[in-house]
C-alpha positions in Angstrom: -23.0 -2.0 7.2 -25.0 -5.3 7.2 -23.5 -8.4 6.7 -25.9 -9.8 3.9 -26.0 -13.0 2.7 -23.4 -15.7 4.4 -22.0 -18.5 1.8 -22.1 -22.0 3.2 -18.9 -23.2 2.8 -18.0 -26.6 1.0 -15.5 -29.4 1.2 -12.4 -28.5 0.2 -11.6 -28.7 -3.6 -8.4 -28.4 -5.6 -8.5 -25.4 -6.2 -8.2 -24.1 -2.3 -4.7 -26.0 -2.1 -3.5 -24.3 -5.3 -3.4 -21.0 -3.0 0.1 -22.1 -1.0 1.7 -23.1 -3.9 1.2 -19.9 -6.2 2.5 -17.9 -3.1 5.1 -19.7 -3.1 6.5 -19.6 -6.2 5.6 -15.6 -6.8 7.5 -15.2 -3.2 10.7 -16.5 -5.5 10.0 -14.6 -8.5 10.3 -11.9 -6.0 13.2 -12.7 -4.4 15.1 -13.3 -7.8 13.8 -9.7 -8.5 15.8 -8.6 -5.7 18.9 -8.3 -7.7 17.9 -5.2 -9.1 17.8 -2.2 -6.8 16.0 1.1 -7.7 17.5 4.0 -5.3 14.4 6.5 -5.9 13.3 9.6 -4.2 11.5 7.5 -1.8 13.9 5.2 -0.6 16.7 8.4 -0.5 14.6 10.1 1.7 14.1 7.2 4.2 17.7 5.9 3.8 18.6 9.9 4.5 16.9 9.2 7.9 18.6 6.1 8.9 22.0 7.1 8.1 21.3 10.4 10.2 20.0 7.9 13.1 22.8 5.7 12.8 26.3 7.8 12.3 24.7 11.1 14.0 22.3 10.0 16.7 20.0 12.8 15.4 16.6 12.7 13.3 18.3 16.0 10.6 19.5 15.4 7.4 22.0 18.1 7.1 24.7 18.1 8.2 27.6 21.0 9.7 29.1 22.6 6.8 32.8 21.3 8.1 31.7 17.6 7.7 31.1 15.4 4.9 27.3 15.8 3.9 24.6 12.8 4.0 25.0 10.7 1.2 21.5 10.6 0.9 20.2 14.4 1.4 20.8 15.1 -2.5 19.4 11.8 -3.9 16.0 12.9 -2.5 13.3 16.0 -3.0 11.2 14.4 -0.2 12.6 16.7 2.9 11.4 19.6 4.3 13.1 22.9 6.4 11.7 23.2 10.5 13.6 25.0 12.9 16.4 25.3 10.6 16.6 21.7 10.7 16.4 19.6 7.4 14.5 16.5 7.5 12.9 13.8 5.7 9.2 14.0 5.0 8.4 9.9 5.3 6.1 9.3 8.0 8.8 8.2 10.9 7.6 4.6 12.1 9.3 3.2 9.2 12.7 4.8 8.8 12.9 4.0 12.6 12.8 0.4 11.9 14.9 0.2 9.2 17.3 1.8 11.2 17.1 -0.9 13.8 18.2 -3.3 11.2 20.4 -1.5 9.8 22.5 -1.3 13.1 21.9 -5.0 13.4 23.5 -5.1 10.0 26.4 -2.7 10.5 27.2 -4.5 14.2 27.3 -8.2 12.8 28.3 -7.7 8.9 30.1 -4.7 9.2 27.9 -3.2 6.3 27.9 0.7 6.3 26.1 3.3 4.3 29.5 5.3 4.3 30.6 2.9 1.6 28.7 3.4 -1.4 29.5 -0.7 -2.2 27.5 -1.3 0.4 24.6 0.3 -0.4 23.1 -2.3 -2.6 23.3 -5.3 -0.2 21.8 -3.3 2.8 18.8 -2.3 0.9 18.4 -6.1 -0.7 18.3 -7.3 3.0 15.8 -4.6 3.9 13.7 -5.1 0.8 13.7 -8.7 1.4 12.6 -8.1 5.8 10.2 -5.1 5.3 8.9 -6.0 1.5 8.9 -9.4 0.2 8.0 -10.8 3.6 5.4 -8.2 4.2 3.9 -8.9 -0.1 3.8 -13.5 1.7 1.7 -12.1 4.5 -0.6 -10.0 2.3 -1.4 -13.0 0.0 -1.9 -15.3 2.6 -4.8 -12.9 4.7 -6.0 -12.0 1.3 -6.4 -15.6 0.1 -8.2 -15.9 4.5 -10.5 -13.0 2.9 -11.5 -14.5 0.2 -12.3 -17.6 2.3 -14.7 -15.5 4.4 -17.0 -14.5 1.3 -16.9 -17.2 -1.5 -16.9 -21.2 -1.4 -13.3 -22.4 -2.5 -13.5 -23.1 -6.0 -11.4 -22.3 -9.1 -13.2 -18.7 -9.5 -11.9 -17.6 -5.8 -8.1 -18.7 -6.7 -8.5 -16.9 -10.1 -9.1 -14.0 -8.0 -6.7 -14.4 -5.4 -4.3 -14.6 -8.7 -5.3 -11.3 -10.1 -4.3 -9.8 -6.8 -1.2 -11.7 -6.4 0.5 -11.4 -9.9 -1.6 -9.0 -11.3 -1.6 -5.8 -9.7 1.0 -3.0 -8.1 1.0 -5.2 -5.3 2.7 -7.1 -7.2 5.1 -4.7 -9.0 6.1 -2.8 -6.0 6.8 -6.2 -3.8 10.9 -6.0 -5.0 11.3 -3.0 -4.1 11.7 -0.6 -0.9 8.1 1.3 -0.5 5.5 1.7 2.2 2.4 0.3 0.2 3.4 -2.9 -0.1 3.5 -3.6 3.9 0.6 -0.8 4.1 -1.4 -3.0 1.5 -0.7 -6.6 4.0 -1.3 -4.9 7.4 -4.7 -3.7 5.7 -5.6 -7.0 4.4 -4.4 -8.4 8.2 -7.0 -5.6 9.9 -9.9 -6.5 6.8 -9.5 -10.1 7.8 -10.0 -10.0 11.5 -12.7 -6.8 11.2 -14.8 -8.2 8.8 -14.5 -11.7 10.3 -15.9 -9.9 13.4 -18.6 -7.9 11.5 -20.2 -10.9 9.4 -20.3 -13.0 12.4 -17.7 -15.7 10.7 -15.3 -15.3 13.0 -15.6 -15.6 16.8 -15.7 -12.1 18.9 -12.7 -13.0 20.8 -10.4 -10.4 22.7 -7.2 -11.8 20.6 -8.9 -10.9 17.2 -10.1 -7.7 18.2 -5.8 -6.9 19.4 -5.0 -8.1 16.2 -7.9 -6.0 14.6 -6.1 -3.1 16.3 -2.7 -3.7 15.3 -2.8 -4.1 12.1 -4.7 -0.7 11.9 -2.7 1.0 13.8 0.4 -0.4 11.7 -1.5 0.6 8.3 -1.6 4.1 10.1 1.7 5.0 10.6 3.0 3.0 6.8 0.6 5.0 4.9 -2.2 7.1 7.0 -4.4 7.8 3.8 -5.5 3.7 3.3 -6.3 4.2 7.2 -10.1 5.0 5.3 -10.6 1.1 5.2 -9.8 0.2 9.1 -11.5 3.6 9.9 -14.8 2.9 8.3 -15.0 -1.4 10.0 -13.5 -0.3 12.6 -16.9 2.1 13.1 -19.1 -0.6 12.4 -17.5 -3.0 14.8 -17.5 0.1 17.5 -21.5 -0.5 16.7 -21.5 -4.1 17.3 -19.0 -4.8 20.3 -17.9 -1.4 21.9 -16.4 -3.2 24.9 -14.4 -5.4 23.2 -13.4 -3.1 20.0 -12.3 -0.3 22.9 -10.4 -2.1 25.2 -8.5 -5.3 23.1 -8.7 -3.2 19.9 -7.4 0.2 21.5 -4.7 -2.0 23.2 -3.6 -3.4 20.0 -3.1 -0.4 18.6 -2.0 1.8 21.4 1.8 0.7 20.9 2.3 1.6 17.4 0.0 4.8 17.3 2.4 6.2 20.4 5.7 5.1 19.0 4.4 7.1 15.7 3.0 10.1 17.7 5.9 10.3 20.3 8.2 10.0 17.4 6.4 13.1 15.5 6.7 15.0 18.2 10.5 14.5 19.1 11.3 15.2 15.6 9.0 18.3 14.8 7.4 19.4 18.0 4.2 18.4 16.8 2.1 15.5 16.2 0.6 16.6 13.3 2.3 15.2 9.9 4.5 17.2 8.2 2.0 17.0 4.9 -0.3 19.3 6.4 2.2 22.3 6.1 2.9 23.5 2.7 5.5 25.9 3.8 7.9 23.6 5.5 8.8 21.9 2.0 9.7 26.4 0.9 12.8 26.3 2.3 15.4 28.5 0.5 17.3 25.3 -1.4 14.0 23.7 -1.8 13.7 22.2 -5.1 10.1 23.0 -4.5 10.3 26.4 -5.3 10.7 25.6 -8.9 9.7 21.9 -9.6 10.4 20.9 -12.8 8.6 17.1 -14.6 6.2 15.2 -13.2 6.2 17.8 -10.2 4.9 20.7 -12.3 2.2 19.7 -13.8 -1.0 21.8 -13.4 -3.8 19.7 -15.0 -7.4 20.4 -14.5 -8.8 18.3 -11.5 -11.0 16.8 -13.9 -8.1 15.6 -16.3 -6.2 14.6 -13.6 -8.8 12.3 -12.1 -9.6 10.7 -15.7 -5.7 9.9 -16.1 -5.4 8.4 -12.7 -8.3 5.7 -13.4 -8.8 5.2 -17.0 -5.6 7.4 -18.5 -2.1 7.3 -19.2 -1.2 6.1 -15.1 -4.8 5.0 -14.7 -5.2 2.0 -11.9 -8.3 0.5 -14.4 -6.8 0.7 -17.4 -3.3 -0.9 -16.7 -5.2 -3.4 -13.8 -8.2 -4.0 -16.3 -9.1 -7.0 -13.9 -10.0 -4.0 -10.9 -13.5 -2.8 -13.0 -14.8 -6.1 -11.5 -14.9 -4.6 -8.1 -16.0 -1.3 -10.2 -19.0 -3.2 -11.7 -19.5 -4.8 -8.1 -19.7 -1.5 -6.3 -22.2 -0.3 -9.3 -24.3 -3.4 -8.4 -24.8 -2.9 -5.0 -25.8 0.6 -5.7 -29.1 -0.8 -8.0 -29.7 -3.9 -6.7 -31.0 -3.7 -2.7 -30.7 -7.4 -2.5 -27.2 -7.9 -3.7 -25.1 -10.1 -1.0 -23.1 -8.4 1.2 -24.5 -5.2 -0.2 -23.3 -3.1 3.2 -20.1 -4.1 2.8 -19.5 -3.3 -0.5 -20.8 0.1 -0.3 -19.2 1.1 2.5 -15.6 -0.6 0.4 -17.0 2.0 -2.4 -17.7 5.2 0.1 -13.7 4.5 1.3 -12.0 4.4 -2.3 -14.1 7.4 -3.3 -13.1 9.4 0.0 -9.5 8.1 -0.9 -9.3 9.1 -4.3 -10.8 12.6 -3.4 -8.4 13.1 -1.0 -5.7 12.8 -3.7 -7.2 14.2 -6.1 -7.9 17.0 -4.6 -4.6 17.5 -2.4 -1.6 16.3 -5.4 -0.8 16.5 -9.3 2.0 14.3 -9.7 0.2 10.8 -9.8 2.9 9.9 -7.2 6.2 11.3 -8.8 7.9 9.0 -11.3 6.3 5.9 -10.7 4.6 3.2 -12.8 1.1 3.8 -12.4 -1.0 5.6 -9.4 0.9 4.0 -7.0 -1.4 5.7 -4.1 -4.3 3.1 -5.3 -2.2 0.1 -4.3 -4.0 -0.6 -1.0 -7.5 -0.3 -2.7 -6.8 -3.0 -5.2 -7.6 -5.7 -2.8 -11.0 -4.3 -1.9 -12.0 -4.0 -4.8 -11.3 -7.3 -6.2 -13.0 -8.5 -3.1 -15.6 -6.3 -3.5 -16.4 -8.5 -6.9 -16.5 -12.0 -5.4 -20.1 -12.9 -4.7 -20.7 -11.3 -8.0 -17.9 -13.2 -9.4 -19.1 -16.4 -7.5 -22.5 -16.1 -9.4 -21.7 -15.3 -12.6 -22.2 -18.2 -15.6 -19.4 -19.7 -16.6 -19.5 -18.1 -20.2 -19.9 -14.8 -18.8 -16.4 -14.8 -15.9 -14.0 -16.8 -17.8 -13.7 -15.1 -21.4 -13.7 -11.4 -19.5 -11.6 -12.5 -17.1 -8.7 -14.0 -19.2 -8.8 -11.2 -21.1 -8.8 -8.9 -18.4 -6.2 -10.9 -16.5 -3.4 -10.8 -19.3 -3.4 -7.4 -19.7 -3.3 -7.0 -15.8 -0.6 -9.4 -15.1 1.2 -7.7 -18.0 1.2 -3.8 -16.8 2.3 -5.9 -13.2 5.5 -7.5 -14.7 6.1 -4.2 -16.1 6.0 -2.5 -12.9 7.9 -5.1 -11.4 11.2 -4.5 -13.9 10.5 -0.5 -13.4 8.1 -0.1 -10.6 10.1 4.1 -10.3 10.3 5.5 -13.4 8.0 8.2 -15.5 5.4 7.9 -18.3 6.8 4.4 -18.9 3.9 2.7 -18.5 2.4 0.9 -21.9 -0.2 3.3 -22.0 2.3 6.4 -22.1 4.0 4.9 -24.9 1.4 3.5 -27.0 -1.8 5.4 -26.1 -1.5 8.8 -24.3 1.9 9.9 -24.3 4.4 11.0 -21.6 2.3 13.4 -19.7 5.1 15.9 -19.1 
């Protein structure tokens, strides 16, 4: 994975202080966008957990037959049967920590989830700690990324733009999910690893913790996207094994045992709960019989087509992504294109990650606008694009782009007002129709 070409960075131009600002104002667009709260599969299954936690002192779902059930079992599919016990599927890093604020919450407000008129302020004050704030840090390391590979200039911002307000990044950031802080702690490790790996950054112990932690936090949010970390974290292994070994396994240590120890308390094993098929066949399961988006049966083929350029496809409602698409189609012809190591090895990772759920789901991620499982590739990819970008004539980036960039930051502000709901994305109603 070699470095390539480095850019020589400039003074500072107007353009680099335009970065704070932007964040800034699509923080608050977010936070206005709070007053809407979508109470999904997703978030049932999670909030199923911390109610559990909180009011039972016990990681099952299901309650004795003589007390009042979980609010939250029937809202969700997500839940499996081990034991005899009923539990959540979600990974359990996350439901801990909610769970942790959510006992601050209850202790100090008084806010329960046995009160369904509290529901929607306790998820607003979650969505705003593990979300919005997580969507402020992911801009910020992104906008440090783009710092790392392209002089500041008007073309880096407009890229830092199509990330920020015009992908799912965007349209999931005001809402409870685990991409969104999945997609920052990536960007955090990409930052610090490939600082390391270029030789732009100093090889000191702190950045090689932080290299580790913000793996090891993208692990137990959403272990697929682990692919990215996985593959620098190799490289860097290659360059400084001391150093990526001990401060790198020390910064990740903490998080990868809370998440194993965790696993292993609730299931008896450390191994996720995905990798069992028959735990989800439970006798009530709904999975028995699953009706919509959860019984399709497409060809592999089709299926891949309508997750990249069909009716949920991440390049056709993010147009502005087949930059990093034409990047990574570069580097594979041209031996001499800068950075060329990097990009490839970007390329190997979204391929592997895009097999992997091709090959292992059907639903495009249940009722949700777009393939919601791409969200954490978005960055690299657009990142992928920028010494491309940062060459490219002025006639031949700005007239693409714009065009690119509107429908982009349209599909986003879509997702935004209904980031879970199915075939509603503008290409199921005007183009493909629903797919189910």
């Amino acid at each position: 994975m070699s470095s390539g070409v480095h850019i020589e960075k400039s003074a500072p131009s107007a353009a680099r202080f335009a970065f704070f600002p932007l964040i800034f104002v699509l923080t608050l667009v977010v936070i206005a966008s709070l007053q809407t709260v979508f109470l999904g599969d997703s978030l049932a299954s999670r909030l199923a957990t911390v109610y559990a936690l909180a009011h039972d002192g016990t990681w099952r779902i299901d309650r004795p037959s003589d007390q009042p059930p979980n609010p939250f079992d029937t809202l969700s599919v997500d839940k499996c049967e081990i034991g005899g016990r009923r539990l959540s599927t979600k990974p359990p890093v996350f439901p801990f920590l909610m769970t942790a604020e959510y006992m601050f919450l209850h202790k100090t407000l008084g806010w329960s989830l046995e009160r369904h008129e509290d529901w929607k302020k306790i998820i607003q004050v979650m969505t705003l700690t593990f979300i919005t704030t997580t969507y402020f840090l992911g801009l910020v390391f992104f906008a440090r990324l783009l710092g790392l590979f392209m002089i500041p200039s008007w073309r880096s911002f407009a890229l830092f733009s199509a990330f920020a307000m015009g992908t799912q990044f965007f349209g999931y950031a005001a809402n409870m999910n685990n991409h969104v802080p999945a997609t920052a702690f990536l960007l955090a490790c990409l930052y610090f690893g490939l600082g390391l790996a270029t030789g732009q950054l100093e090889p000191r112990p702190w950045r090689f913790f932080a290299f580790g932690m913000a793996a090891a936090l993208t692990f137990t949010f959403d272990l697929p996207s682990t692919v990215f970390p996985a593959l620098v974290g190799l490289y860097l292994l290659y360059r400084f094994p001391k150093a990526t070994l001990l401060w790198g396994g020390l910064g990740a240590f903490p998080w990868l045992a809370l998440h194993f120890t965790l696993m292993t308390m609730i299931t008896g094993s450390w191994v996720p709960i995905q990798t069992s098929r028959t735990y989800y066949l439970y006798e009530a399961s709904v999975w028995r019989n699953p009706i919509g988006v959860d019984a399709m049966n497409e060809p592999k083929w089709l299926y891949l087509f309508h997750l990249t350029f069909g009716r949920h496809g991440s390049f056709l409602l993010f147009p502005v992504l087949t930059l990093g698409l034409l990047a990574f189609l570069r580097a594979v012809f041209l031996r001499k294109e800068p950075h060329r190591g990097l990009i490839l090895g970007g390329m190997v990772a979204f391929v592997t990650l895009s097999a992997y759920y091709v090959l292992h789901t059907a639903n495009y991620g249940g009722a949700a606008y777009g393939f919601r499982w791409h969200i954490a590739t978005m960055p690299v990819l657009l990142l992928a694009s920028a010494p491309w970008a940062e060459r490219m004539r002025p006639i031949r980036f700005w007239p693409p782009f714009a065009v690119l960039m509107s429908v982009s930051m349209y599909s986003a502000w879509e997702c935004l007002h209904m980031p879970w709901s199915a075939s509603q994305e503008w290409t199921c109603r005007w183009i493909f129709g629903a797919g189910y």
